[in-house]
VONUBA-570236 format. One record per atom (N, C-alpha, C): residue in one letter; x, y, z. Coordinates in steps of 0.1 Angstrom, whole numbers, plus 5000, padded with zeros to 4 digits. Each point is the difference from the previous one (the first is absolute). Example, Ala and Ser with C-alpha at 12.3 -4.5 7.8 and 13.67 -1.06 7.14 Angstrom:
2
A513249435078/A499150125000/A500950125000/S499650114993/S500950115000/S499250115008/
# end
This chain:
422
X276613183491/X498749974994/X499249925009/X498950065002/X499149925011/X499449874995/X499849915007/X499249924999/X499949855009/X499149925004/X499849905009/X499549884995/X499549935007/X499849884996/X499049935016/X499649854991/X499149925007/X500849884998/X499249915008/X500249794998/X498549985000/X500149934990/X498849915001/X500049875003/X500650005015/X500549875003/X501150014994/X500549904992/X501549964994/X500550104994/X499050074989/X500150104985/X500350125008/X501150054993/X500350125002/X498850134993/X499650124998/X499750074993/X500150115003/X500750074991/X500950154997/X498750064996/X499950145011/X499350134996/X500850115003/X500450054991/X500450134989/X499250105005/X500550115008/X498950105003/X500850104992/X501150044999/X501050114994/X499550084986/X499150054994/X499850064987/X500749974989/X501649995005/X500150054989/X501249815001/X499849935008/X500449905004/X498949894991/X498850085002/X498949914992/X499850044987/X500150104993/X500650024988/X501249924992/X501349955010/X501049914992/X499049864997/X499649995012/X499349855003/X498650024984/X499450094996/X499149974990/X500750064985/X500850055001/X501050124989/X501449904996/X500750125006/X501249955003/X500649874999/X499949945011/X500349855000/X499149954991/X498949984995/X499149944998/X500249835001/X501249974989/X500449904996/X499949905013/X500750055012/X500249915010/X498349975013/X498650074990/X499150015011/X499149954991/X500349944984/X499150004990/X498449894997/X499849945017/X499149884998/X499050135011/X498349984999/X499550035008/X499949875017/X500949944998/X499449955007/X498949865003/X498950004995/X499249955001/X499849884995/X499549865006/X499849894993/X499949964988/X500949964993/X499449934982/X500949924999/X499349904992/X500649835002/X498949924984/X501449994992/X499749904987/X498849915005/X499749935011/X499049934997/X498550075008/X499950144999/X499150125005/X500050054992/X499649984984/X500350074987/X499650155002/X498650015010/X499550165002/X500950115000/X500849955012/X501250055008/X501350024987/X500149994990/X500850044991/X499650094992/X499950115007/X499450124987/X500650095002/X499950124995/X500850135002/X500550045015/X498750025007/X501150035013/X500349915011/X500249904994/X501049855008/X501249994994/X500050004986/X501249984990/X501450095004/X500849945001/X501550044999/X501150044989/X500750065000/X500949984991/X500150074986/X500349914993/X499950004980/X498249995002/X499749905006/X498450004997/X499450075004/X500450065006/X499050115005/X500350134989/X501150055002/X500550094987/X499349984987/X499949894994/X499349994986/X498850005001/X499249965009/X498450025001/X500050145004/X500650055008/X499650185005/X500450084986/X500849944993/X500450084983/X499250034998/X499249864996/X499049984988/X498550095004/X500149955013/X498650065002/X500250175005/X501250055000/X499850135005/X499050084986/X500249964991/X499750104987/X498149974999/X500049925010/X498050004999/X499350125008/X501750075013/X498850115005/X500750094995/X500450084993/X500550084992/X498550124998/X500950145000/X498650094997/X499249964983/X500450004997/X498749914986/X499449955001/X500749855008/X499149915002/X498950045016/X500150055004/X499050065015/X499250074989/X500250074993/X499050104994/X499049914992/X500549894994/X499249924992/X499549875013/X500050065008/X499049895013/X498950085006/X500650134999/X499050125011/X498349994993/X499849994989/X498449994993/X499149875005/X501449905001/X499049875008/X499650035017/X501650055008/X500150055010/X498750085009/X499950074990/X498850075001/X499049994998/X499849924992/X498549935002/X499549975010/X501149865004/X499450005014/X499650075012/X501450115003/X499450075004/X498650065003/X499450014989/X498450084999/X499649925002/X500249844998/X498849885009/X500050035008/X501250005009/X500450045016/X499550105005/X500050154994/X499250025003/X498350065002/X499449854986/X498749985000/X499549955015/X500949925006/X500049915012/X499750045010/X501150134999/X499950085015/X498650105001/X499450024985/X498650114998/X499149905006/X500249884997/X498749935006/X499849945013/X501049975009/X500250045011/X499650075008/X500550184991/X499450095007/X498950034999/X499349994990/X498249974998/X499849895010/X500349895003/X499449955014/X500449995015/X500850124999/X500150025014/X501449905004/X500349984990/X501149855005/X501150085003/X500349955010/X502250015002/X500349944993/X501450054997/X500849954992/X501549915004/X500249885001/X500949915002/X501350044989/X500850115001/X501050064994/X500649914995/X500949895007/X500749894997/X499749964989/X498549934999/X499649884994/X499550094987/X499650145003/X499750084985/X501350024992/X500850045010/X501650034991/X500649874995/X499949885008/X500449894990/X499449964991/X498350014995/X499549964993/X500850064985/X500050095003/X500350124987/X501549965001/X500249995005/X502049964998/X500349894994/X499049934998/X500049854999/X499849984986/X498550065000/X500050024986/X500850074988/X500750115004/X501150084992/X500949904996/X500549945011/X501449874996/X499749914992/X498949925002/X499649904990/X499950064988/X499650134995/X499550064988/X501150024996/X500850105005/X501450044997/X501349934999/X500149905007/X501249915001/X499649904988/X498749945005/X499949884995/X498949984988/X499050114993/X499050034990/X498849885010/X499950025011/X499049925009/X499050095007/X498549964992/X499250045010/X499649915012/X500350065011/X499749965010/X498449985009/X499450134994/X498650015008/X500150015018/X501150055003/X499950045017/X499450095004/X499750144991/X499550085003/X498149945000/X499749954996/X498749934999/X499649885006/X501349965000/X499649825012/X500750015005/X499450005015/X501050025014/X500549825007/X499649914989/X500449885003/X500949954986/X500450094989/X500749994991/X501649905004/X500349904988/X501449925006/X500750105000/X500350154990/X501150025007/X500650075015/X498450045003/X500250075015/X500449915008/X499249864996/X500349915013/X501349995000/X501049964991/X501349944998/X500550155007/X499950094994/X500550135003/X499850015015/X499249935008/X499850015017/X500949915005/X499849864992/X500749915003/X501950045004/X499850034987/X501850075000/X500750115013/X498650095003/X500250105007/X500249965020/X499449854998/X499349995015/X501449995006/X499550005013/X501050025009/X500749855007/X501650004997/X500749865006/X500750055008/X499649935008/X501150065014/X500949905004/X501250075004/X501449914999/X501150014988/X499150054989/X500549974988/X501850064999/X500250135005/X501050064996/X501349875012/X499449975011/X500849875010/X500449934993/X498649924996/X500649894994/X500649964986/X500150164992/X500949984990/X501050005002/X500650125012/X500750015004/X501049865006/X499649955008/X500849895008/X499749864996/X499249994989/X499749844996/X501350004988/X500249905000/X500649984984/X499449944985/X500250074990/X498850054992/X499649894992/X501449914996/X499449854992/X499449925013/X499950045015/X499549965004/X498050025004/X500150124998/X498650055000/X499749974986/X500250004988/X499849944991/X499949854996/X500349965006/X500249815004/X498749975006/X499450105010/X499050015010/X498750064993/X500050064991/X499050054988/X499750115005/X500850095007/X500050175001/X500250094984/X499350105000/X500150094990/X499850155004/X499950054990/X500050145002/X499350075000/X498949944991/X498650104998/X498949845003/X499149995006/X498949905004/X500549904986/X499549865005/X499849894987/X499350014987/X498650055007/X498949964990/X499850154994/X501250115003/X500350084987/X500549964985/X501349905002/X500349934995/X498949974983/X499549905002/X499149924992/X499050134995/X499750095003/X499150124998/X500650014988/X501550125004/X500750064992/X500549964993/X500449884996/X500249874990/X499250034985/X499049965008/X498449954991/X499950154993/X499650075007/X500150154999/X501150044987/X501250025004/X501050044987/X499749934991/X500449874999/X499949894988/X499150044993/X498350065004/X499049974996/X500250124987/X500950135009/X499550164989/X501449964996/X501149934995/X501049994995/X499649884987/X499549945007/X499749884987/X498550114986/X499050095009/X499250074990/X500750104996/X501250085003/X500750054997/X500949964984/X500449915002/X500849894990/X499049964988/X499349935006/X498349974989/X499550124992/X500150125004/X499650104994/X500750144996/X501349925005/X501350144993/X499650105004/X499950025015/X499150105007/X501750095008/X500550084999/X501350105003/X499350115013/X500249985011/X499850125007/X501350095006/X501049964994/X501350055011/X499550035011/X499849945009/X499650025010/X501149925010/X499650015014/X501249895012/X500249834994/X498349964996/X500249854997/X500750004984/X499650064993/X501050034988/X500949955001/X501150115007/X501350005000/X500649885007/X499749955015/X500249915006/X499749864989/X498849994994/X499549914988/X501249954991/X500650135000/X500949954984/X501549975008/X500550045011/X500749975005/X500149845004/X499149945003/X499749824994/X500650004988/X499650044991/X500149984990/X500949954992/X500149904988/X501449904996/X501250065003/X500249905014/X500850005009/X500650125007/X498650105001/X500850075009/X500349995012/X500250105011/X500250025011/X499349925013/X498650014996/X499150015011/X499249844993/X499649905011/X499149944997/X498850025003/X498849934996/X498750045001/X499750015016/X500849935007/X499450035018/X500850075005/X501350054989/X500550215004/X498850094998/X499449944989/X498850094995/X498850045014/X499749885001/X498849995007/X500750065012/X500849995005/X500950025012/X499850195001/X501150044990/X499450114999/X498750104998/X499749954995/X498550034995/X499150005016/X500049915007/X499650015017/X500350125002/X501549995007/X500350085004/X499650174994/X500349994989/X499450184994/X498750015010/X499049904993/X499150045006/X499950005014/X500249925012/X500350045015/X500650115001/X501250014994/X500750155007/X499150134994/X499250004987/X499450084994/X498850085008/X499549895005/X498850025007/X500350025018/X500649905005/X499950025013/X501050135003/X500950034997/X500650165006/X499450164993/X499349944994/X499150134993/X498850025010/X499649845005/X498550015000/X500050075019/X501849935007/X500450045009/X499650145000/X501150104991/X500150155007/X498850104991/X499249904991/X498650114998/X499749965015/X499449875007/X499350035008/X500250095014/X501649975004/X500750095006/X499850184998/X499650044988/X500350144991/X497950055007/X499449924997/X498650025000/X499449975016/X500849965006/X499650035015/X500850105009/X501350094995/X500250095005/X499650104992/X499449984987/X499150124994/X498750035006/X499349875008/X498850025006/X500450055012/X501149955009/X500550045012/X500250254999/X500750014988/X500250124998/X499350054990/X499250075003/X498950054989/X500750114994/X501050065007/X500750184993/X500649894985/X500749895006/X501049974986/X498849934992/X499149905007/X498949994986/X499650124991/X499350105008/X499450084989/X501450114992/X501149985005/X501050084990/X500649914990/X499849855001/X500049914990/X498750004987/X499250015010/X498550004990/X500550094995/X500450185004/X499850104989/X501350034988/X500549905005/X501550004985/X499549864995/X498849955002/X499449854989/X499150134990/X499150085007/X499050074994/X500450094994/X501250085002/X500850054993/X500549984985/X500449855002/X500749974989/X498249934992/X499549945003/X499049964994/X498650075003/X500650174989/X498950095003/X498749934983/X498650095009/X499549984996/X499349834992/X500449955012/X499849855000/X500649934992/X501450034996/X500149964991/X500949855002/X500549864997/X500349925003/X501850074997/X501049895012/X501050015000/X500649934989/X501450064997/X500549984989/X501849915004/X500349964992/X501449885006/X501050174999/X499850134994/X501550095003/X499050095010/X498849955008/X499450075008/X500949975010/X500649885004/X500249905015/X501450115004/X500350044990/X501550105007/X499750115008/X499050044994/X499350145006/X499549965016/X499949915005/X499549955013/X501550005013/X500050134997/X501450025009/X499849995017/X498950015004/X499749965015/X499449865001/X499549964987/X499949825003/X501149955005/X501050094994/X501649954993/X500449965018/X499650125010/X501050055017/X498849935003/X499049924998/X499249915007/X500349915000/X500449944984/X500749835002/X500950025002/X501250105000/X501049955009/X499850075011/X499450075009/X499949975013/X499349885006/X498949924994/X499549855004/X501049895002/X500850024983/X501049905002/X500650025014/X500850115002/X501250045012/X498849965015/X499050024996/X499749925017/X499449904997/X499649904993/X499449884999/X500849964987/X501349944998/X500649934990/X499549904996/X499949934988/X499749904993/X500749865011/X501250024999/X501049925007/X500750065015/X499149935014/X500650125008/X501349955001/X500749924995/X501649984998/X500349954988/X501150004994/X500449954987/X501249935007/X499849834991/X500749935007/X501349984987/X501049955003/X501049934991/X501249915007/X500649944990/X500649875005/X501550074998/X501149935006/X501550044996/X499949894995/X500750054988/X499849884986/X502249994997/X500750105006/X501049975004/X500850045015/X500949975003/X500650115009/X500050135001/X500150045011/X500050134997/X500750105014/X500850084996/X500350075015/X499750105001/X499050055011/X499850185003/X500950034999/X499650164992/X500950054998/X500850075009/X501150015006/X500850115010/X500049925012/X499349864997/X500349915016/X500549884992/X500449915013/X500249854994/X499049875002/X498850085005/X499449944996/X499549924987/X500249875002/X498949944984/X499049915002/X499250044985/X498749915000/X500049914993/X499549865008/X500649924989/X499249954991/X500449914990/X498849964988/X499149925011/X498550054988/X499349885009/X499150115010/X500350095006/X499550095011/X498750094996/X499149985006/X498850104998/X500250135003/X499450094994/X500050095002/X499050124997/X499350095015/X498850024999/X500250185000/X499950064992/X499550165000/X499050015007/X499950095010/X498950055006/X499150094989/X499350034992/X499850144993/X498650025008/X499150005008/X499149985006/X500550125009/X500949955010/X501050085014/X500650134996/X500749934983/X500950154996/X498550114994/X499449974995/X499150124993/X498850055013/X500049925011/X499550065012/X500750065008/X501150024999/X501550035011/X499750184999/X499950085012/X499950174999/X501750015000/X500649904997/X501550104999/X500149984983/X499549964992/X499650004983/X499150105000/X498950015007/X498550044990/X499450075014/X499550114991/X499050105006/X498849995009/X499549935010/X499349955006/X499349874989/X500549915008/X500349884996/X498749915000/X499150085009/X499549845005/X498750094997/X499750144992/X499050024995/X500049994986/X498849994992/X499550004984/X500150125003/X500750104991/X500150094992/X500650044992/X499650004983/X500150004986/X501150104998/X500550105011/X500950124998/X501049945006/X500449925006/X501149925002/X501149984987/X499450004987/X500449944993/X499750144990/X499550104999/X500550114994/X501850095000/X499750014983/X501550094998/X500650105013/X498750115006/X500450035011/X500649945013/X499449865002/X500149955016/X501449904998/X500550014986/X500849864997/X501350045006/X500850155007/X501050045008/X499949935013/X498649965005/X499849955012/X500549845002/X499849904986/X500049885003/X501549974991/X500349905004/X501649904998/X499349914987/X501950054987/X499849954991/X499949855002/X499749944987/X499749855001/X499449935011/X499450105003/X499049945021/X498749934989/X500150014997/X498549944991/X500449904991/X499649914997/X500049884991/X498949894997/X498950065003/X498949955000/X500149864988/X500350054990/X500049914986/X501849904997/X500450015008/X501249935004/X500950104993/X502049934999/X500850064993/X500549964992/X500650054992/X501249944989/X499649884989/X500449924998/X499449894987/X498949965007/X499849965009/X498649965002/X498850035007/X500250144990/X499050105007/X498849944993/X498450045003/X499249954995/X499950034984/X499549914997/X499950004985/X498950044998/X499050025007/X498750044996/X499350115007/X500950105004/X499850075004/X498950155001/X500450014985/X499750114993/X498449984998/X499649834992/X499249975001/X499050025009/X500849955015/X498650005013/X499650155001/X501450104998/X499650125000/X498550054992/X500549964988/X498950024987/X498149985004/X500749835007/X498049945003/X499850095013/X501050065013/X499350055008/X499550145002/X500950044988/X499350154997/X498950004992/X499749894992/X498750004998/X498849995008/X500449905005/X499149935014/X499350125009/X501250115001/X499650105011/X498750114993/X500150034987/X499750084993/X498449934999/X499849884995/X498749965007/X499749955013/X501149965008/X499049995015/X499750185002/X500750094998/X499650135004/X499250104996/X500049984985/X499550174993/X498750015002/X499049825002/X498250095004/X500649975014/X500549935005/X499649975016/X501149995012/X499550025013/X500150065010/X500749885010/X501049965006/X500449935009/X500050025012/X499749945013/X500049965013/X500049895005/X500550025011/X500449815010/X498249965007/X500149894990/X498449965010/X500949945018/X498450045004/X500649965017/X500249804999/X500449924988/X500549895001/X501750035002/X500450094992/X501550034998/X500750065012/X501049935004/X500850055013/X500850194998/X500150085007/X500650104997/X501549974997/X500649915009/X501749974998/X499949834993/X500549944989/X500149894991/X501049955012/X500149874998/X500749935001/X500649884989/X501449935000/X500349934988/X499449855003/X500549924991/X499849914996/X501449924995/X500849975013/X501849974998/X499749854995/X498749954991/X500449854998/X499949974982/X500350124997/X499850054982/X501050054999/X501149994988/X500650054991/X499850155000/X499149974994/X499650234997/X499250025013/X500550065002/X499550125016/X497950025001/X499349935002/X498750055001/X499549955009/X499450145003/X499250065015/X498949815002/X500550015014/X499149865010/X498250054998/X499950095000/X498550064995/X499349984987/X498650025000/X499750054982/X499950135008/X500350084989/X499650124999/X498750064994/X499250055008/X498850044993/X499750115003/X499650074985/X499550124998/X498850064995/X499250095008/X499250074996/X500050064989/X498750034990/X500250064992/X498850104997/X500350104993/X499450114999/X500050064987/X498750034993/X500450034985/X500050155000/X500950034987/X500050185001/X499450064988/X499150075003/X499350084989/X501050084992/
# end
């Protein structure tokens, strides 16, 4: 079973290129790879939320909250879901009434932004209408780019970077999101107000003496929203510049939107299944622009490859390439172009099982998955059914990344032309 490795200076770090080697490592083994990795430290309360948590604790919060994205509960989000949507896009009609380009990024996060607050947390946000709104800011804040970061988690020692007042998500997130929960949990309480919703569940999990304390709450509650918004807001924007780049797969996306919503008619939550080439679009985006161009984890015990004597020992990072593997032409059918038939029932003899893992594997696959699915097929259905996409001459033809973020996003804005369609 293949696989190599780096030093980071002292730190060893194991990369797993083998398929089916990286499958024990997320499956399989799980038990012995079960930490992501990443910074979190009791006195960095942020840093204690769902995907920092280890163990039992991690286990009982991914329980509780798996049953919030459940198909019922998506179906009883899609009416608010969609609302926005149609703000979004009100945004982009007016725009095109003045001639304006459109800053894809900053449009797709506005509306991502606002979904989460509404849906997770019963929070109107106002992003879509104030482009200096706190939650954008915080939401930029969270997103901006630290460089070094993955080094120096790596090779510092952690009660030491926490001794030093290192964290995980910026400071003056902190005190935002504080003020913020307390604020719709305490009116919540006041008013016997029930939304089963993410803060709900997490809410009562505080509760006489449960599991989670109130800065698990808030902890989590961050994070939903960061991971909610910035890998969605990632691969729409990724999805809508190689739709402007390829006009054949835009207008064969437009005509299975106009298809399904004949006669103008608004999309419906058992419409979103019928979007079977949205379907080989998001996952052909994912497979060339992943959320995570690696997925990282920790050996949380020993461990020995299998069929060598090699071992990894506790303590060892450990980095999946998924970026390399879902670009590699000995997986996938010309690799290094966007095309949505890559990923059709026909072409799927051509590519290697389990070569794709966009949304990770095994227990801690994404939990919100289905979800981002949900807002980006909406998203597309209004950025597309009146209007027409193109790369204004600000947008580069070939992207480049941005290796000082967490989630994979282009060193560019991307901006697009727009064009309304009768």
């Amino acid at each position: 079973m293949l696989s190599g490795g780096i030093y980071l200076f002292y730190n060893p770090v194991w990369i797993p290129i083998d398929l089916k080697l990286i499958k024990k490592v997320l499956v399989t083994d799980y038990d012995h790879f079960s930490s992501h990795g990443f910074f979190h430290h009791k006195k960095d309360s942020l840093s204690e939320n769902l995907f920092q948590k280890e163990g039992d604790e991690w286990k009982v919060l991914r329980s509780h909250l798996s049953p919030t994205f459940t198909p019922s509960k998506l179906k009883n989000m899609y009416a608010t879901l969609y609302k926005f949507g149609h703000r979004m896009e009100e945004r982009i009609s007016d725009s095109c009434k003045k001639g304006q380009p459109l800053n894809i990024r900053d449009t797709t996060t506005s509306y991502l932004i606002t979904v989460i607050a509404s849906c997770f947390f019963g929070i109107e946000s106002k992003s879509l209408d104030d482009p200096n709104s706190d939650f954008k800011h915080y939401g930029k804040l969270i997103a901006q780019s630290r460089p070094l970061r993955f080094l120096v988690e790596s090779l510092v020692n952690w009660d030491l970077l926490a001794h030093l007042g290192y964290s995980f998500f910026p400071w003056a997130v902190r005190p935002f999101f504080t003020s913020l929960i307390k604020d719709v949990v305490d009116e919540r309480e006041k008013n016997s107000i029930i939304r089963k919703d993410c803060l709900d569940t997490l809410y009562q999990m505080s509760k006489n003496g449960g599991p989670l304390t109130f800065q698990d709450v808030v902890a989590t509650s961050t994070f939903l929203y960061a991971a909610g918004y910035e890998t969605s807001s990632s691969t729409l924007s990724y999805l809508m510049y190689e739709l402007a780049k390829n006009q054949d797969v835009q207008d064969k996306l437009r005509s299975e939107i106009l298809s399904i919503c004949k006669d103008n008619a608004e999309l419906t939550y058992e419409d979103l299944s019928k979007m079977k080439y949205a379907d080989l679009c998001l996952a052909e985006i994912l497979r060339c622009y992943p959320a995570l161009a690696q997925l990282p984890r920790a050996c949380t015990k020993e461990y020995r490859i299998p069929g060598t004597d090699q071992v990894i020992e506790k303590g060892t990072t450990i980095l999946i390439p998924v970026w390399a593997i879902q670009n590699d032409p000995e997986y996938f059918r010309n690799p290094t172009m966007f095309d949505p038939e890559n990923m059709s029932p026909e072409n799927q003899n051509s590519n290697v099982e389990d070569a794709w893992f966009a949304f990770g594997y095994g227990p801690r696959l994404c939990l919100g998955y289905k979800f981002a699915q949900m807002e980006i097929k909406v998203a597309l259905v209004k950025y597309l059914k009146n209007h027409r996409y193109k790369l204004n001459i600000a947008t580069p033809e070939e992207l480049t990344f941005n290796y000082d973020t967490i989630v994979l996003y282009p060193a560019e804005d991307i901006i697009l032309d727009i064009e309304a369609i009768n």
